[in-house]
ROSEDO-288042 format. One record per residue: x, y, z of N, C-alpha, C in turn. Coordinates in steps of 0.05 Angstrom, whole numbers, plus 32768, in hexadecimal, padded with zeros to 4 digits. Example, Ala and Ser with C-alpha at 12.3 -4.5 7.8 and 13.67 -1.06 7.14 Angstrom:
// residues 2
81087F8E809C80F67FA6809C81087FBE809C81017FD3808E81117FEB808F81028001809D
//
This chain:
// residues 141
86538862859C8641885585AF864B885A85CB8638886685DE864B886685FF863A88508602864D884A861D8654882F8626864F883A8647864988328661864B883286718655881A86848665882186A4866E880786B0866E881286D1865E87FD86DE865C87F886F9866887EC8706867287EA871F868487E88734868C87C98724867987B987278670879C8729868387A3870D867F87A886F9868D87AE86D486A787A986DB86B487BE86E886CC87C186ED86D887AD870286D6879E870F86DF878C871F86F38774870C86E3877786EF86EF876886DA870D876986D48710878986D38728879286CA8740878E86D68753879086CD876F878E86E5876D87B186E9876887B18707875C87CB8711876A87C5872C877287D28742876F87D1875F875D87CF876C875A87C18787873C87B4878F873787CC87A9872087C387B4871F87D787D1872387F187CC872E87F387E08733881B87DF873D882387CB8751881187B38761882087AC875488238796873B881A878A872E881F8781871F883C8776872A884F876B8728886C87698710887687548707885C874286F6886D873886DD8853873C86C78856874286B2883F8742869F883A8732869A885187278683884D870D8695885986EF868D884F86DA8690886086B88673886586B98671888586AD8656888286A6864E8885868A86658892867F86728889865E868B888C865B8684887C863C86A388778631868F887B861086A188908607869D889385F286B188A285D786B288A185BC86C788AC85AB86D988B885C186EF88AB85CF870888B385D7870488C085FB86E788C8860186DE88CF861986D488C0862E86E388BC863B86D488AC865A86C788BE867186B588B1868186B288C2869586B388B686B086B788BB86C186BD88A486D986B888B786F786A988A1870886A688AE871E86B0889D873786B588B5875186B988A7876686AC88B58782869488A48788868788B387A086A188B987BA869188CD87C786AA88D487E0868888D287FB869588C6880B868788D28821869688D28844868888E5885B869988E1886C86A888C7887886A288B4886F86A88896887686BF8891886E86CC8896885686DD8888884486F6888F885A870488768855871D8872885F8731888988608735889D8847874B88AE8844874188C7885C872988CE885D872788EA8867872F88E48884873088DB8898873F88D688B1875988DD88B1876E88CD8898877B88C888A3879288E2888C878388EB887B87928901886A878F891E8873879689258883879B893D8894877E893488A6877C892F88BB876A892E88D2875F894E88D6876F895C88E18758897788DE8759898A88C5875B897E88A9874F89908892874E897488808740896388818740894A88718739894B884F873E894E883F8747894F8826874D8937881A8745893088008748891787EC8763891C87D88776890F87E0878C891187DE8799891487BC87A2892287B987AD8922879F87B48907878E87C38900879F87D888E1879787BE88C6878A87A288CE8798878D88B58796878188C98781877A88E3877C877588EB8763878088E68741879F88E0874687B188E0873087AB88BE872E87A388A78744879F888E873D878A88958737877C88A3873C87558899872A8759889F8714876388B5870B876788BE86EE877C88A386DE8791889786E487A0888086DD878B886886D38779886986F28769885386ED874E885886CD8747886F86CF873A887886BC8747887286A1875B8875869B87798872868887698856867E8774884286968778882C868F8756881B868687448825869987248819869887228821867287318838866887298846865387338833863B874B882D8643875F88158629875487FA8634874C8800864A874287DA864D872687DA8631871587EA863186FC87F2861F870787F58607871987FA8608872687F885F1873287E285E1873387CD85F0873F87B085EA875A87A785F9876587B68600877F87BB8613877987A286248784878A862E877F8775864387A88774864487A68778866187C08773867187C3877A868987D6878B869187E8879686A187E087B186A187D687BF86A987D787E186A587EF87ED86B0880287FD86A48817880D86B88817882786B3880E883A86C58811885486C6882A886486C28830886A86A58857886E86A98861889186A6884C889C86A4884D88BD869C883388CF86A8883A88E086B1882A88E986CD8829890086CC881C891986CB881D893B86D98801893E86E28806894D86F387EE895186FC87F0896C870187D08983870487D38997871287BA899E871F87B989A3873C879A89A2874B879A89C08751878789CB8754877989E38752876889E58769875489D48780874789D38791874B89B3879E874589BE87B4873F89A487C68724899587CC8725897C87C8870F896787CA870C896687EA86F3896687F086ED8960881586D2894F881386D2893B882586B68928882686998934881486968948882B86858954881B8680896288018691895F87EF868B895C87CF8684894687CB8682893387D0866C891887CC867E890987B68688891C879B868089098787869A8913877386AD88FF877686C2890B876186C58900874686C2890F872986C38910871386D4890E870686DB88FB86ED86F988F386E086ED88F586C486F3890A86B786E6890786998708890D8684870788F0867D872088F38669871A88F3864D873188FB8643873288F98623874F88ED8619874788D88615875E88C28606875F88BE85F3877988AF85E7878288A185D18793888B85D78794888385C187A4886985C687BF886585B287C9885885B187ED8854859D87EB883085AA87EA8822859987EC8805859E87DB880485B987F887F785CD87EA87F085EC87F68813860387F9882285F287F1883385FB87E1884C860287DB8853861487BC8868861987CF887B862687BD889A861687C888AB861E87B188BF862787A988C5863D879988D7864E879888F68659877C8906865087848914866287678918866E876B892186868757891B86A08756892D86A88732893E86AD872E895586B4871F894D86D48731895486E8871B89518705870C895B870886EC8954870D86DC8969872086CC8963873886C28979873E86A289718750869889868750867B897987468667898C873C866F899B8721866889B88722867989C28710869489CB8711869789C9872986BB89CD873386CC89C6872C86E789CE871B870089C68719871089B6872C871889A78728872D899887488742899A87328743898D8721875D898887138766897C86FF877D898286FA8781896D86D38799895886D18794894886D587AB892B86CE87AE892B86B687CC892B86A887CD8918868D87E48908869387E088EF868687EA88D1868887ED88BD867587FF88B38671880F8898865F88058888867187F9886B866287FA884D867287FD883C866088098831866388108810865788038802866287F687F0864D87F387D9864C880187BB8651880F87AB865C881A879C865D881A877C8650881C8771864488018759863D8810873F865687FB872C865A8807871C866988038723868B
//
């Protein structure tokens, strides 16, 4: 059965609030697959201030949306705690700029108890940006 979740959905979760907020919509979650999005536009806080004359969506807030995807994914899963991001690679292939609008997190997980194990394909549009895979714990309490 997919499942979908909106900004307002996710506010539930133990997530980061405001900016740090990396992914804003699920548009599914299904057998082991999530999909998650995060609009970009010239406004957003990062493009000013992440290289001013070649502004770019920074790697480091890529590898948290994908984390956050991780965790939105074991929370749907029954997972309620602590999320901790404890195992990390990443490898980017192109650069994100305002004008791609719209960045894409489509993972494929599993789980081991309160652990989720991820891997995360970036895009926009049909474009490659890049592939995160990631360990998160669960914490309870």
């Amino acid at each position: 059965m997919e499942t979908s979740y909106n900004e307002t959905d996710l506010s539930g979760m133990f997530l980061p609030v405001g900016d740090m907020l990396q992914v804003r919509k699920i548009s599914m979650i299904a057998n082991g697959t999530i999909v998650g999005e995060q609009p970009l536009t010239e406004e957003d806080w990062i493009f000013p201030l992440h290289f001013p004359d070649d502004p770019i969506f920074p790697g480091s807030l890529m590898i948290e949306g994908a984390g956050q995807l991780i965790a939105i994914w074991g929370w749907h899963q029954g997972l309620r705690g602590k999320p901790r991001l404890v195992k990390v690679s990443a490898e980017f292939k192109s650069p994100v700029t305002a004008a791609d609008k719209l960045i894409t997190y489509t993972g494929t997980m599993t789980k081991r108890q309160n652990i989720c194990i991820g891997s995360v394909e970036i895009s926009v549009g049909d474009r490659p940006i890049g592939t995160v895979t990631g360990s998160l714990i669960v914490l309870q309490g």
